[in-house]
C-alpha positions, 0 to 999 in steps of 0.5 A: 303212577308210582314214583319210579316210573314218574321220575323214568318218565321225566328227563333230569334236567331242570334249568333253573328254580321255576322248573324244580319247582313246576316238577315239585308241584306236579308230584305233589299233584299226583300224590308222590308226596305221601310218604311213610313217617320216619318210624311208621313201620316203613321207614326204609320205603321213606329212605328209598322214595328220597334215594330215588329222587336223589339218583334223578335229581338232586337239586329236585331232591333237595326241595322234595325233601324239604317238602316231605320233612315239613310234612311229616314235622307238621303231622308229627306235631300236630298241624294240618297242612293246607292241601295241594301246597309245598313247603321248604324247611328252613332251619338254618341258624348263622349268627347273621339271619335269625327271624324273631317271632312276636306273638299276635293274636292266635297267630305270630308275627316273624321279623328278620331274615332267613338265609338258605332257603332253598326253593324259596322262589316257587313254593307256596309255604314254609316251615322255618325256625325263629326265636321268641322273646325268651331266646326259645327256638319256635318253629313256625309255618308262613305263606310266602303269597303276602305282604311282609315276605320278600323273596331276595336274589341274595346269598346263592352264587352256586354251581353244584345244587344252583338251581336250588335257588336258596336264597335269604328271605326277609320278614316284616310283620308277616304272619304265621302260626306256631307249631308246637311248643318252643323246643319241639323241632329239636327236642322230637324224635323226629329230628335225627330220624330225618336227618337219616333221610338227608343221608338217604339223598347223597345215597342215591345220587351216590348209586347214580354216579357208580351205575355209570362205571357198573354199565362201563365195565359191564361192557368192557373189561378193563382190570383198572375200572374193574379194581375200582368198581370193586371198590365203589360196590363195597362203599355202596353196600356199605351204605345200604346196609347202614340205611336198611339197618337205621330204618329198622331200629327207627321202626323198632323204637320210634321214640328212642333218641335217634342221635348216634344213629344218626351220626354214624349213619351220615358219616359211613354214607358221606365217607362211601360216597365221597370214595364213589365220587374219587373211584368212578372219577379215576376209572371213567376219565373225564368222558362222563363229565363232559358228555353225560349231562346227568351224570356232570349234574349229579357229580357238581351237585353231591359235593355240595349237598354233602356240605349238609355234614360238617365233616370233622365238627360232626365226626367229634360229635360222634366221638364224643357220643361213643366215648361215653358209650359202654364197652359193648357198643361195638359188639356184634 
């Protein structure tokens, strides 16, 4: 079975973590996991298996992407992943939850707390960042089955994306492995590469949202609604335009620093969707969100997700990356 047709099979609506999770596991089961590598030559199959998921679901998005990245972080840097498991990736960095690495052996042992780590209750592995004695970021693979790894209820009190459950998880002498050398997780290729594929999950549940106000107007003529979904298809093509054409130059050149890509891909996709978002919302009235569940799901939930960008801090990382660019990078 292909993905599509196991997400038409399945109702998208997960009460809590334990049923992200049981769904996780059973896509996992069936192989649905198996993903091109971002720059295999089939980056936008990638892009499109993450946008589907994200229409059906975006709190399922959430642990399947983190599950696919880690899986292609491993396989890019050399791991094996143990069969049959699932893993988060968790890499968030406050000044408050860091994890420390301590070399044992062939194997490390990790102290600290971990903050935002979504699906942490229900998944067998992770794949997260921690610090090493000289204060380099090494990125590390644990089982959450053992002793010195507990699962806490702290740090998630949300609405939109709450069935995540992305909790703090704290380490004491649990043991891991290190994969790849300090540095890797930021420095490969990889990185910005993935963080297309994020981009690639607000997409979809971005097209989720509008096909509501596409069937509306498809059945009634409202000038309104028509204006609006005028303008919800321009913010979409634009969108998956950005992605056909990121996956692309990925797949053109897989080793090539993917930074500005990336940057400006997240930040068209996040502006057409949070238009999306407005648009359908002023043309539909607050009849979907009261009365269709999926879409009240996806429209708590996208506002959230899209807090993976940090809005004007990612929009000046991107000036700063044109300002230095030639005259040319405009140029069709």
């Amino acid at each position: 079975m292909d993905l599509q047709n196991y997400l038409a099979r399945r109702p998208p609506d997960y009460a809590d973590t334990a049923a992200l999770g049981q769904c996780l596991r059973a896509m996992v089961e069936a192989g649905l996991d198996h993903l091109p590598l971002p720059g295999s030559g089939r980056t936008l199959e990638r892009f499109r298996a993450l946008a589907d998921v994200g229409g059906h679901d975006l709190g399922l998005c959430k642990l399947y992407e983190g599950h696919t990245d880690a899986l292609a972080i491993i396989e890019q840097l050399g791991g094996t992943p143990t069969p049959g498991s699932t893993w988060g990736m968790w890499a968030a960095e406050p000044p408050q939850a860091r994890v420390q690495v301590i070399p044992l052996g062939h194997m490390v042992a990790l102290n600290g707390r971990k903050a935002w780590c979504s699906g942490a209750s229900v998944l067998s592995h992770a794949l997260l960042t921690a610090w090493d004695g000289d204060q380099q970021q090494q990125l590390v693979a644990v089982a959450l089955d053992q002793p010195g790894v507990t699962i806490t209820d702290q740090g998630w009190n949300a609405v939109g994306m709450g069935a995540t459950g992305s909790v703090e998880v704290l380490f004491d002498g649990a043991e891991a492995q290190a994969i790849g050398s300090p540095g890797d997780y930021l420095q490969r290729p990889g990185f910005w590469q993935g963080g297309i594929g994020i981009a690639a999950c607000w997409y979809g549940a971005t097209r989720q949202i509008a096909e509501r106000l596409r069937q509306h107007c498809a059945q009634r003529e409202e000038p309104h609604a028509l204006a609006h979904l005028g303008a919800v298809d321009t913010a979409l093509q634009a969108a998956a335009d950005v992605l056909r054409c990121s996956a692309l130059k990925i797949d053109s050149a897989p080793e090539e620093n993917a930074e500005l890509l990336a940057r400006r891909a997240r930040a068209v996709i996040e502006q057409s969707a949070e238009q999306v978002m407005r648009d359908v919302g002023r043309a539909l009235g607050a009849g979907p969100y009261c009365k269709d569940r999926h879409f009240a799901r996806l429209i708590a939930d996208l506002p959230v997700f899209l807090r993976q960008s940090h809005a004007e801090r990612d929009l000046a990382a991107l000036g700063q990356l044109i300002a230095g660019q030639p005259g040319e990078a405009w140029t069709l």
